[in-house]
N, C-alpha and C positions, 0 to 999 in steps of 0.2 A: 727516192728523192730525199735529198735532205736542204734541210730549212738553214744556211748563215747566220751565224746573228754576227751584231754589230761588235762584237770584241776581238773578233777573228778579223775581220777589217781593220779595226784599232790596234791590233800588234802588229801584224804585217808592214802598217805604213807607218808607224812609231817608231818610238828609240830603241835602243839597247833593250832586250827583256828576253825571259827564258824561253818565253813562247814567239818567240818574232819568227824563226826560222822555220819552226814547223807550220806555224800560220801562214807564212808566205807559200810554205812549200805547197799547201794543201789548197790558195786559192791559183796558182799556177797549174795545177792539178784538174782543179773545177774549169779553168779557163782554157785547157788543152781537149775539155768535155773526159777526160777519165772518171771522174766524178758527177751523177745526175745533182745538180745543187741548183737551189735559188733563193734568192731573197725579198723581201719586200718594203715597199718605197719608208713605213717605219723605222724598219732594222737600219736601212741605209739613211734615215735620218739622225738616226740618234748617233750612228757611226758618224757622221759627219761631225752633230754635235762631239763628241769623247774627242773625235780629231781637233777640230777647234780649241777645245780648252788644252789639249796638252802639247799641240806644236803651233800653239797659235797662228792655224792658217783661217783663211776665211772657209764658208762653207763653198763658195763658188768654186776655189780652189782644190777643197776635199772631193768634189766634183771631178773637175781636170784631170786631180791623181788619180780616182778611184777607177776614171775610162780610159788612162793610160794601162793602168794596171790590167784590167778586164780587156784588154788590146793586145795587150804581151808588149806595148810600146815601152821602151827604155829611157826616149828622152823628148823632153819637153821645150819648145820654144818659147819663150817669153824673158821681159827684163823684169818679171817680179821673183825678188830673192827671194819669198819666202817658202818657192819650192826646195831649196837648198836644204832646207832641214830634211825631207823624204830622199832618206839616202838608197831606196834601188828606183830613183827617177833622178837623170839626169839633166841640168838644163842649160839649155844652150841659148846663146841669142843671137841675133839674126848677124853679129857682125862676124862674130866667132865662127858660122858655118861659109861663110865667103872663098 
């Protein structure tokens, strides 16, 4: 079993950075179960906070993405832009999928 911490969270749904790829690759990995991993409601909170302050999304939000993400889901319904910034969740709104 291995323990996530909240940085691995934080590249993954962050910007441009050298570790974003391998961190995404390696929570796509945990989320396929190739990986015994988990976390706990801390780690995922501070991950939420680092999310907050550097793509200033709300935490409710770092939520949304982080059970899109833990879902394998790609895209996201709602008219709040500020998923826009988390560029491997895509968002859609309800007129747009008609």
């Amino acid at each position: 079993m291995v323990v996530v911490d909240s940085n691995v969270f934080m590249y993954a749904a962050g910007a441009a950075h050298p570790n974003k790829i391998a961190s995404t690759h390696y929570l796509h990995r945990v989320a396929k179960r190739e990986i015994d991993a988990c976390t706990s409601v801390e780690i995922l909170d501070r991950a939420s906070d680092l999310l907050e302050e550097r793509l200033s999304l709300y935490a409710r939000d770092v939520v949304h993405a982080a059970t899109c993400f833990g879902m394998r889901v790609r895209e996201i319904c709602s008219y709040d832009t500020d998923f826009d910034c988390i560029d491997v969740l895509e968002r859609i709104e309800p007129k747009s999928s008609v």
